[in-house]
C-alpha positions as CSV (number, residue, x, y, z in Angstrom):
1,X,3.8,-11.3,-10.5
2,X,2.0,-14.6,-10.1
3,X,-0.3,-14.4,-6.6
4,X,-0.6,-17.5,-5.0
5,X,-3.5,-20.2,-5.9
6,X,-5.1,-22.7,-3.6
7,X,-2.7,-25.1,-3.4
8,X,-0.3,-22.7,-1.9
9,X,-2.7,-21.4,0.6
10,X,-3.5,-25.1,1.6
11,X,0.5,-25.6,2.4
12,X,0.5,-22.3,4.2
13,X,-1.7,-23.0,6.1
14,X,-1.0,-26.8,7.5
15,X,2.5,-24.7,7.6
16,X,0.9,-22.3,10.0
17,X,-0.9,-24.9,12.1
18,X,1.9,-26.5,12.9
19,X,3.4,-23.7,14.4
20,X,0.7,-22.6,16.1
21,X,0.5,-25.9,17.7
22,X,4.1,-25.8,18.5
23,X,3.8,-22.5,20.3
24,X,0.7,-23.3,22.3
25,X,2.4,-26.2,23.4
26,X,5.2,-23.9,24.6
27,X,3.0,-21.6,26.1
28,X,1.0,-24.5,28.6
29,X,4.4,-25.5,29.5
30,X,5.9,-22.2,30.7
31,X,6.7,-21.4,34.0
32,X,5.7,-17.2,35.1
33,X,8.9,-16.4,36.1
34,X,12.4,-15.1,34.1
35,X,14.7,-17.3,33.4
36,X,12.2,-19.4,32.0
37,X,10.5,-16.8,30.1
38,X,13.8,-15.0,28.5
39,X,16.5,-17.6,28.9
40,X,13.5,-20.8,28.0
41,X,14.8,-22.1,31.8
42,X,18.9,-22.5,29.9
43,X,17.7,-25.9,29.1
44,X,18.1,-26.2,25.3
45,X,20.5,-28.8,23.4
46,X,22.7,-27.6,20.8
47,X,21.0,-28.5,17.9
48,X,18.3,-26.3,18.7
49,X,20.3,-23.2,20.1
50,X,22.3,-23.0,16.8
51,X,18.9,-23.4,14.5
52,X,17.9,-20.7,16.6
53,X,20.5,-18.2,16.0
54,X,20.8,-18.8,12.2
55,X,16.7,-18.5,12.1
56,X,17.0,-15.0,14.4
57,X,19.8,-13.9,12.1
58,X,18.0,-14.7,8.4
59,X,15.0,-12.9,8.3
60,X,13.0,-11.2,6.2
61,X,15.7,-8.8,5.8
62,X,18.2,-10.7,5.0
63,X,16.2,-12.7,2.4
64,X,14.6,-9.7,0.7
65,X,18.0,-7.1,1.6
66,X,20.5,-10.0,0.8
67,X,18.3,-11.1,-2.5
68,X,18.5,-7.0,-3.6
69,X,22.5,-7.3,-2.9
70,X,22.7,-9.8,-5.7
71,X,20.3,-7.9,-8.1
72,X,22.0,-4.5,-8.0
73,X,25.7,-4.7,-8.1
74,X,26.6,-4.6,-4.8
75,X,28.0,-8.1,-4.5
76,X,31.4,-6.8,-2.0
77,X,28.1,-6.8,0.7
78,X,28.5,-10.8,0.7
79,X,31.5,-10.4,3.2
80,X,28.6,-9.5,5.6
81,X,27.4,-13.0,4.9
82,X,30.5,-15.4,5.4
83,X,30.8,-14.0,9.1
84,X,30.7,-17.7,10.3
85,X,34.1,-17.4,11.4
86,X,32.8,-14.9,14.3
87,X,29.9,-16.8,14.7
88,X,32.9,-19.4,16.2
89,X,34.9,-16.7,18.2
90,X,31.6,-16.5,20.0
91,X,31.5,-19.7,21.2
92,X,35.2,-20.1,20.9
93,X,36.0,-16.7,22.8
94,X,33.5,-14.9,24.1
95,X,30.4,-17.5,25.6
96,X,32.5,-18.9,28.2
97,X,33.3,-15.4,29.7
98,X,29.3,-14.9,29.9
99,X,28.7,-18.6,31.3
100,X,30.9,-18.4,34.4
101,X,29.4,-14.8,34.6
102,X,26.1,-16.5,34.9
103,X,24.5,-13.8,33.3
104,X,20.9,-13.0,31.5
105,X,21.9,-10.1,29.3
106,X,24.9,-8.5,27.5
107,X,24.5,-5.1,30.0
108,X,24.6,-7.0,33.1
109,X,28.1,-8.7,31.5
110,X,29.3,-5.4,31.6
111,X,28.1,-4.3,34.9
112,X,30.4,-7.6,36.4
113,X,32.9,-6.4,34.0
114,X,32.9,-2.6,34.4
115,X,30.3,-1.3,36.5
116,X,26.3,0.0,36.5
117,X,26.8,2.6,34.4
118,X,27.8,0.7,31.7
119,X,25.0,-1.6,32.0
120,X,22.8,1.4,32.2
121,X,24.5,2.9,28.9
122,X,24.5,-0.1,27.2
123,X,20.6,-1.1,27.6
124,X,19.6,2.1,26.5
125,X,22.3,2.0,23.3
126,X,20.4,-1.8,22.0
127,X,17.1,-0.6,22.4
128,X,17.8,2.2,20.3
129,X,20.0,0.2,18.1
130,X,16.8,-2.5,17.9
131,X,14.6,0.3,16.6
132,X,17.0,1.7,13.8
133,X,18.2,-2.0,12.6
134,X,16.3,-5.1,13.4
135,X,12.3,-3.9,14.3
136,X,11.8,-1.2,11.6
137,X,14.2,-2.7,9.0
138,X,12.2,-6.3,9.5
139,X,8.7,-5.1,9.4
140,X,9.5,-3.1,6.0
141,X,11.2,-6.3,5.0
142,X,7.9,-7.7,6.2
143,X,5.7,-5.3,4.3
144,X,7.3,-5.7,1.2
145,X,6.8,-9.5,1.2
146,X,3.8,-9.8,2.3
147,X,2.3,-7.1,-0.2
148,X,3.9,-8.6,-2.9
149,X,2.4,-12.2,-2.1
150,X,-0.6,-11.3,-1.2
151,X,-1.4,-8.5,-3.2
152,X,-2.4,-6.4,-0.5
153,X,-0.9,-2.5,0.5
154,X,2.6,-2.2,1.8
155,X,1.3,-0.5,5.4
156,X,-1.6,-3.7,5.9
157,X,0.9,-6.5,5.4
158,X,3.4,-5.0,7.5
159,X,1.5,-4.2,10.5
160,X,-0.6,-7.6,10.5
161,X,2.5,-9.7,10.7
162,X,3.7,-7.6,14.0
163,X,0.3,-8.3,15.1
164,X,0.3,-12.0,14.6
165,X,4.0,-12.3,15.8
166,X,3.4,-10.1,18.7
167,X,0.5,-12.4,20.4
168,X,3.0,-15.7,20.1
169,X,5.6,-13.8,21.3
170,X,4.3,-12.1,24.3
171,X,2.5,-15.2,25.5
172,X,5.5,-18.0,25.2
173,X,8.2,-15.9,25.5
174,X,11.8,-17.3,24.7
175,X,10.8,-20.9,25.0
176,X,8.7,-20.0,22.1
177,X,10.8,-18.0,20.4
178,X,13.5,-20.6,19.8
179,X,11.0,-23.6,19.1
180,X,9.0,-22.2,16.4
181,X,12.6,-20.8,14.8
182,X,13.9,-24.1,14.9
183,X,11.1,-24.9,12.3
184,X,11.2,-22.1,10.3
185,X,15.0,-23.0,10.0
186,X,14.4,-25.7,8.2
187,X,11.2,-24.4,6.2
188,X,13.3,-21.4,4.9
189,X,16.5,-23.3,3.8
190,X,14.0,-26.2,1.9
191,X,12.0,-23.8,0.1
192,X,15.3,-21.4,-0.5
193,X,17.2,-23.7,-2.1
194,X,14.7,-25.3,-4.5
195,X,14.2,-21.6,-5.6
196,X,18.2,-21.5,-6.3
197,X,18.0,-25.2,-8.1
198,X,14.9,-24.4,-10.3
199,X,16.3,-20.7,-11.1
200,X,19.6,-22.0,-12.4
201,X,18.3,-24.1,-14.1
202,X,15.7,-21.0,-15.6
203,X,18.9,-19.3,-16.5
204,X,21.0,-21.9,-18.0
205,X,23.2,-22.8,-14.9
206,X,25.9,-21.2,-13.2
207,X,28.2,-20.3,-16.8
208,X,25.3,-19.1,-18.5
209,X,23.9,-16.9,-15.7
210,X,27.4,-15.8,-15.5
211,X,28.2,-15.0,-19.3
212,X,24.5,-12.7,-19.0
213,X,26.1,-10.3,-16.0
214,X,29.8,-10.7,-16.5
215,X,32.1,-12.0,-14.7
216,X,33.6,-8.5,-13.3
217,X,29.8,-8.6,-11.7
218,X,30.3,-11.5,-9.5
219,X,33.8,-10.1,-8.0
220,X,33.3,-9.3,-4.1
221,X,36.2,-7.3,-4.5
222,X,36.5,-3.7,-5.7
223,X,39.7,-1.9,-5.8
224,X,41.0,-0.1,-2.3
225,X,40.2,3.4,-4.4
226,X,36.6,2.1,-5.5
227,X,34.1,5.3,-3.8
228,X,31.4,2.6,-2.3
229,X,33.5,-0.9,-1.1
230,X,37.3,-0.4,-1.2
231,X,38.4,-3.7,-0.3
232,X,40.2,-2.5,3.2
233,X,38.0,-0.7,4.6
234,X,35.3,-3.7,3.5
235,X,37.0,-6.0,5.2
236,X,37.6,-4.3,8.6
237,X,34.7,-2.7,8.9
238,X,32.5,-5.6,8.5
239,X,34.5,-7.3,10.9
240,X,33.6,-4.5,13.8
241,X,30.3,-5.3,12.8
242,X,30.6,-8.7,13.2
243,X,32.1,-8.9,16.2
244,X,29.3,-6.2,17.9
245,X,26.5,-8.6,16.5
246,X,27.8,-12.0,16.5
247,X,29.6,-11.9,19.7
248,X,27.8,-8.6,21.7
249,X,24.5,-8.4,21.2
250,X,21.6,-9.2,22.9
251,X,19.4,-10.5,20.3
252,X,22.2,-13.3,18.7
253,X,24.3,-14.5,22.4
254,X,20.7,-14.8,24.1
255,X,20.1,-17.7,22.3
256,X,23.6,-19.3,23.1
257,X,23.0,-18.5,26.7
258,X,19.5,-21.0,26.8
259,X,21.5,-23.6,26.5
260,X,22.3,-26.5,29.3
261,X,26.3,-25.9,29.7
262,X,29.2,-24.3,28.1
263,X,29.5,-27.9,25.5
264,X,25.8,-27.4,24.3
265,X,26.0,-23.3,24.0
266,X,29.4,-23.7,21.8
267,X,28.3,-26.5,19.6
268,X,25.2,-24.4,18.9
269,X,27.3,-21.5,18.2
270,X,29.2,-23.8,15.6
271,X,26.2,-25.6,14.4
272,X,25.0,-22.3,13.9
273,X,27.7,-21.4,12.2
274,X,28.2,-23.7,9.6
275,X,24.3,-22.4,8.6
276,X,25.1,-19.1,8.5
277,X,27.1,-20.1,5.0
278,X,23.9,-21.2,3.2
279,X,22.9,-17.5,2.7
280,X,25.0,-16.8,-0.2
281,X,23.8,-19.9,-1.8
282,X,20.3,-19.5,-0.6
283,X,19.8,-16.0,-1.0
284,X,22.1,-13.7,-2.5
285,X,22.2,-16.2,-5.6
286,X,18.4,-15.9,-6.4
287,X,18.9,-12.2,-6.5
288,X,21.7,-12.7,-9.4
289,X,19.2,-15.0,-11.4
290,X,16.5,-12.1,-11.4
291,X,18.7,-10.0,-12.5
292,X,19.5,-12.6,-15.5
293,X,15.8,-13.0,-16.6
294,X,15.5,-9.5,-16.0
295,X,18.3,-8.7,-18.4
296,X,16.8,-11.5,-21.0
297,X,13.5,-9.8,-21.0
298,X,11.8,-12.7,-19.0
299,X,11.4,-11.2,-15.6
300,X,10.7,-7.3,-14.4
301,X,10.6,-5.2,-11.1
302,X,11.0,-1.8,-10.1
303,X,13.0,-2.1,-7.0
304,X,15.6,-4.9,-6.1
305,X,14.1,-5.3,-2.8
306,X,11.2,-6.9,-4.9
307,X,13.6,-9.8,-6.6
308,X,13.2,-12.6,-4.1
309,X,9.4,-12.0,-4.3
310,X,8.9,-11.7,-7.9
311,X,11.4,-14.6,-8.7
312,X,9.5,-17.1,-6.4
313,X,6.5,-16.4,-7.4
314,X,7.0,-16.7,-11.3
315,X,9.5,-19.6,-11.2
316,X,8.1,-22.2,-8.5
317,X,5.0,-24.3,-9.4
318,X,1.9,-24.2,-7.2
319,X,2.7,-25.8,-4.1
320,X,6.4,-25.6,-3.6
321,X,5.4,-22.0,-3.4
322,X,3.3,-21.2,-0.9
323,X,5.8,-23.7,1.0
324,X,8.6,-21.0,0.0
325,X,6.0,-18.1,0.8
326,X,5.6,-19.6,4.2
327,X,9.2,-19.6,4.4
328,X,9.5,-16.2,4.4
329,X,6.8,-15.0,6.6
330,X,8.5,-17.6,8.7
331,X,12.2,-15.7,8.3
332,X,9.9,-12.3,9.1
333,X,8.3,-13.9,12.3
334,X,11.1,-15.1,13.3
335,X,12.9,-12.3,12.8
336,X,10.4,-10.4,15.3
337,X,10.0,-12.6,17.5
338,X,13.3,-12.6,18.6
339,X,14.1,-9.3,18.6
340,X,10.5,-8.4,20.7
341,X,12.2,-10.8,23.3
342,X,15.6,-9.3,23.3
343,X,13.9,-6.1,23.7
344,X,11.2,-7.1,26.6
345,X,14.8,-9.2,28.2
346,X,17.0,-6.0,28.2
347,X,14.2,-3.7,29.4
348,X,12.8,-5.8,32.0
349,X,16.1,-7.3,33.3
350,X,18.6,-4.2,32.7
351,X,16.3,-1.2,33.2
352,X,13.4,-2.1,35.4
353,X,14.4,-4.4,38.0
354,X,17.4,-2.5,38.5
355,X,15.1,0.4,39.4
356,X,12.7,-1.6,41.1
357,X,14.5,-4.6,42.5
358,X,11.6,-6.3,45.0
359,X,9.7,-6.7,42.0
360,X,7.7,-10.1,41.8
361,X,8.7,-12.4,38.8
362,X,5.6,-12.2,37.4
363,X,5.0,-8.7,37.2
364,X,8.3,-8.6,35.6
365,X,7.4,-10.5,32.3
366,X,4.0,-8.4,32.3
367,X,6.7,-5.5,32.3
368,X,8.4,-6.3,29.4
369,X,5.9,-7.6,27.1
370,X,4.8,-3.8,27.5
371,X,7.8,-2.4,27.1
372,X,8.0,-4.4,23.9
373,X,4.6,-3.3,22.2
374,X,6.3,0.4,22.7
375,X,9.2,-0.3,20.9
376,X,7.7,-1.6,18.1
377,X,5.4,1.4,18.0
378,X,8.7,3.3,17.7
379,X,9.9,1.3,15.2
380,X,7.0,1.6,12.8
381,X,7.5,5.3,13.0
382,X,10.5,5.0,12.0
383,X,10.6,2.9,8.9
384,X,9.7,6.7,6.0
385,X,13.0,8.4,7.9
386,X,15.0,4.8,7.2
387,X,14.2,4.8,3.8
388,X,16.3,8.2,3.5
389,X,19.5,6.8,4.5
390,X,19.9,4.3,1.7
391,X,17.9,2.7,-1.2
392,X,18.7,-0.8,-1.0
393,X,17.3,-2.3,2.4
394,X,20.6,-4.8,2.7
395,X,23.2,-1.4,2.7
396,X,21.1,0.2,4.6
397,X,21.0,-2.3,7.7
398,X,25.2,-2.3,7.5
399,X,25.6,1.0,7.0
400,X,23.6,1.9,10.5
401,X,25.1,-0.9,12.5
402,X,28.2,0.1,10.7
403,X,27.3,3.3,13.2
404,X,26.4,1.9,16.2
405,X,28.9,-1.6,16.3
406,X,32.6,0.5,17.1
407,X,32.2,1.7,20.6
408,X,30.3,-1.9,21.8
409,X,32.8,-3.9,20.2
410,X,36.2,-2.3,21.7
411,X,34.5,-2.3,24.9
412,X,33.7,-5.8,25.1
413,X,37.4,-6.8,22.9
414,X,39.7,-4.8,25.2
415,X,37.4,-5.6,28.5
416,X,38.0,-9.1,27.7
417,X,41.4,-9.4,26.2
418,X,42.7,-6.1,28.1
419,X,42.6,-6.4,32.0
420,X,43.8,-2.9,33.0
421,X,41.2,-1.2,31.2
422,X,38.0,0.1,34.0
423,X,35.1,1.2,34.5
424,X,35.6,4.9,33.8
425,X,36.9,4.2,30.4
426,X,34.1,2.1,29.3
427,X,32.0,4.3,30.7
428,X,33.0,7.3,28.7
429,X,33.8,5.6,25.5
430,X,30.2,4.1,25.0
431,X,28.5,7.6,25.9
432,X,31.4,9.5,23.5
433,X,30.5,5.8,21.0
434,X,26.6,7.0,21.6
435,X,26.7,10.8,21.0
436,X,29.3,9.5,18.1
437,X,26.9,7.5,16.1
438,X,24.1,9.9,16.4
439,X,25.8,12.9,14.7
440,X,27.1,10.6,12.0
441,X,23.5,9.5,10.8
442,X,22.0,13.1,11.4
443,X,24.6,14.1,8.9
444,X,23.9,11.8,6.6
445,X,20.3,12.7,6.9
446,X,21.4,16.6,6.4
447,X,24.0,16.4,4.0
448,X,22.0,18.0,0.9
449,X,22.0,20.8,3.2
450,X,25.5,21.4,4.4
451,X,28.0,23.4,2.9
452,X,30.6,20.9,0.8
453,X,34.1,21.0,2.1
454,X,33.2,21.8,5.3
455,X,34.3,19.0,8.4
456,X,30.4,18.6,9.4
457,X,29.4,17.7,5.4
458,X,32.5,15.7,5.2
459,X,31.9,14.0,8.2
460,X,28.4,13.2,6.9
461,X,29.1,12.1,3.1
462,X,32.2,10.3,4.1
463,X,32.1,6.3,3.1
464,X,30.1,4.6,6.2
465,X,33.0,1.4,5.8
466,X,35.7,4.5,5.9
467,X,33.9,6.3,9.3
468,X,33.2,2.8,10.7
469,X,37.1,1.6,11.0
470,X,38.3,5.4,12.4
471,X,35.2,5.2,14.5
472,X,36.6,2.0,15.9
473,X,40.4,3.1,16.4
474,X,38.9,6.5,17.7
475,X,36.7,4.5,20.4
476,X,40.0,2.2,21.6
477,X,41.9,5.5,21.8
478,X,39.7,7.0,24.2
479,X,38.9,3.5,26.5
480,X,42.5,3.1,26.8
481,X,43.7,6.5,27.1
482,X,40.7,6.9,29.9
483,X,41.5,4.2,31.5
484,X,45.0,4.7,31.9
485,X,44.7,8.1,33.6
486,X,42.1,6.5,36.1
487,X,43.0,3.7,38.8
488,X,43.1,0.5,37.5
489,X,40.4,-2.0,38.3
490,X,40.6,-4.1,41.7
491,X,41.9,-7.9,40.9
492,X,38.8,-9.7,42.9
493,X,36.5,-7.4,40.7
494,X,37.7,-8.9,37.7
495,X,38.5,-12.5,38.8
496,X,37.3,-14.7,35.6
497,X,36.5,-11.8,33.2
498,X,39.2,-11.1,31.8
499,X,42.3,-13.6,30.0
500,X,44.8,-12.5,32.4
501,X,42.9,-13.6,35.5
502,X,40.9,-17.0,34.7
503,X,41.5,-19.6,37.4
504,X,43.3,-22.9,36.6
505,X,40.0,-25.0,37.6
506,X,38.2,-22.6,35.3
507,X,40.3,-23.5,32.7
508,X,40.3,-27.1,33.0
509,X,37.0,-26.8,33.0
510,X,36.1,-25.0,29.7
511,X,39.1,-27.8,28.6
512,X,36.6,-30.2,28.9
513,X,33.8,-28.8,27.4
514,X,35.0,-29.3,23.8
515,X,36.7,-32.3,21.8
516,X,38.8,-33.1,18.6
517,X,35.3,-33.2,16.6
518,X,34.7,-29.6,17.9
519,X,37.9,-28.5,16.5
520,X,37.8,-30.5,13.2
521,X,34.5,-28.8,12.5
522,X,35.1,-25.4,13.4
523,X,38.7,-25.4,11.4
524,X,36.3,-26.9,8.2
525,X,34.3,-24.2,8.7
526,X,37.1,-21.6,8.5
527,X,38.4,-23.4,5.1
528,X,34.9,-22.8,3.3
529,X,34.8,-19.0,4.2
530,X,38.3,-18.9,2.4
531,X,37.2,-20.7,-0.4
532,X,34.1,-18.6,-1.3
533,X,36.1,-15.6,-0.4
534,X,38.6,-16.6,-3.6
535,X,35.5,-18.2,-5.8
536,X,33.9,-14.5,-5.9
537,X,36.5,-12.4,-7.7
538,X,35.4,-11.9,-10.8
539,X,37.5,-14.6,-13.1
């Protein structure tokens, strides 16, 4: 492991004052009061809004977890990465529903939709689902990176980065939040990709590299028996995922709600995703070339989570590595940052002011920044129990989501699609959804210690991509069922929010908010996630 020279701290660090400069000048702009500070005043162009949600979505654990994917035979976990398709059904699907809701956060959607309680439910559900997948999982991402650069401990590097993060964060808010991602957008995919260009050429290009592993290696598809990815069970489970976290959740559609009108938010969202296929190339590729050199001999570390590190810093020359190495604390940052403003956003907006409602606008953002240094405290603790539930970071982050996505995601599908589904079935399927997901990873945790054969150790040891698509069926059992034994919602209550009761001037208007090019693009983008899905089977 090659530490980094002067050179590289030199590019780090006119890196670094660049975006310090970009978030002070964010910060002397801002305005005290909420819109501006979560929703950056919904003034942002397209461009921007879609840089923003592929920056919030690749950080440190994708480019660490992702990079580990590729170095330890779990290549079926790439599904997880051609998800652009949902990144369109948000903007194709679900972001007008939110617009004419003209709402801040994915709760209140529901409270319009359904009713408090679910908005109650479903603030409480994210922050919890922040702390077990994005905070903890990025600052270990964090702590591994950052240790391995700077030669430092694990515990040092990962708590100074939520420091430095924290103070940009708290003071900017969401205006700087998106800026400063935009530009580490960029940085990240640069550096990325001259790692992938340099390390195939290491390894003899794509053939050679492919002859060292096998071919069988590079096949995202196992058989439907296979114990950790049948294909069937890959493929619809990772779709419930996707749908909860592309379409859902509070920390990707906030970014597609800053933006100036319904045009801007969905060409952001496709922008955004035609980026989101540049991690398999950028990413999950590197982790197959360290596991190359590593088989020639030329390359060694213990853990995959260490590949991305170690292969950066042995196979770029000075320079072009501390810009990659800036990159990444850029993808953890970012990372961070975004999720310490969902959190402070859902908090403040969902939890607080609904208790307090007189509440001046200032005090609120002074709420929430608190609120957020709690969390991450939380999350910090959490990071030694994580590290029980799976070794590699990458599986680790799926399999928990894979936990928490099936209750969220049939109550925003059928509340959307489904207009004679209420309030009382939402209501009891995301606290059934809650108290669901909960036992599942507390019998993960105890397995070891339950009797096999019983229902409570099967339950527990069960595939997470198996429980995930029963979870899901079980969850749209229940809302319907529920909801068909209770009255059915009154028509002015759900004028808008549902498919079956948009207004004819509501849909000529979303009718002019896209064009042909919209169309072509989105339809292109569809095309490449079929042909990577065929290029990855093993032949």
């Amino acid at each position: 492991m090659q530490m980094l020279d002067s050179l590289d701290w030199v590019t780090i660090s006119i890196y670094f004052a660049i975006l310090l400069g970009i978030a002070v000048w964010v910060i002397l702009k801002k305005k005290d009061n909420t819109e501006d500070y979560f929703l950056a005043g919904r003034n942002v162009g397209w461009f921007v809004v879609g840089a923003s949600i592929f920056a919030s979505n690749i950080g440190s654990e994708h480019v660490v977890g992702l990079a580990g994917t590729g170095a330890s035979n779990k290549l079926p976990m790439l599904i997880y990465e051609i998800h652009a398709w949902i990144v369109l059904l948000l903007g194709w699907v679900f972001l007008p529903f939110y617009a004419r809701a003209g709402v801040f956060t994915m709760p209140e959607f529901l409270e319009k939709r359904f009713d408090a309680r679910a908005r109650w439910i479903l603030s409480v559900f994210s922050i919890v689902a922040y702390v077990l997948t994005k905070i903890s999982v990025t600052i270990y991402a964090g702590g591994v990176v950052v240790s391995a650069l700077l030669g430092i401990d694990f515990w040092t590097g990962a708590i100074a980065t939520v420091v430095l993060t924290g103070i940009y964060t708290v003071l900017g808010g969401m205006r700087a939040v998106i800026y400063t991602e935009t530009l580490q957008a960029i940085i990240l995919v640069l550096g990325a990709a001259a790692l992938t260009v340099i390390g195939l050429d290491r390894v003899g290009g794509w053939e050679s590299m492919r002859e060292t592993v096998s071919p069988e290696y590079l096949n995202m598809w196992r058989s439907a028996t296979d114990p950790d990815f049948p294909w069937p069970w890959l493929i619809i489970s990772s779709t419930i995922v996707g749908i909860w976290y592309w379409c859902t959740d509070q920390y990707i559609v906030q970014r597609a709600l800053t933006a100036k009108n319904i045009k801007e938010g969905r060409r952001g969202t496709i922008f955004g995703a035609l980026l989101k296929l540049m991690p398999v190339f950028l990413f999950l590729i590197p982790g197959v070339i360290a596991l190359t050199l590593k088989m020639r001999g030329e390359l060694h570390w213990d853990n995959p989570d260490e590949a991305f590190p170690v292969l950066m810093s042995n196979l770029l020359p000075s320079g072009l590595r501390g810009l990659v190495a800036a990159g990444l604390l850029a993808a953890l940052m970012s990372s961070l940052a975004s999720v310490f403003n969902s959190c402070s956003t859902l908090f403040t907006v969902d939890i607080y002011k609904k208790l307090r409602p007189g509440t001046p606008e200032k005090k609120l953002v002074r709420t929430g920044q608190i609120a957020t240094a709690i969390v991450v405290v939380i999350g910090i603790i959490w990071i030694p129990i994580m590290a029980n539930i799976s070794g590699v970071l990458y599986e680790y982050l799926q399999s928990v989501q894979s936990y928490i996505a099936p209750p969220i995601a049939a109550v925003f599908l059928l509340g959307i699609f489904m207009k004679r589904v209420n309030a009382q079935g939402a209501f009891v399927t995301l606290i059934v959804g809650f108290l669901g997901g909960a036992l599942r990873i507390s019998l993960e945790l105890a397995k070891d210690h339950l009797e096999p054969g019983s229902w409570l150790h099967t339950l527990g040891a069960v595939n997470y991509l198996i429980f995930a698509a029963w979870f899901f069926l079980f969850c749209i059992v229940v809302l319907v069922g529920v909801s068909l034994m209770t009255p059915a919602p009154e028509p002015e209550k759900i004028a808008n929010l549902t498919y079956a009761t948009i207004t004819r001037e509501e849909k000529e208007r979303n009718k002019a908010s896209y064009n042909w090019k919209d169309i072509v693009v989105s339809v292109g983008i569809l095309v490449i996630v079929i042909g990577i899905m065929i290029w990855f089977n093993g032949k």
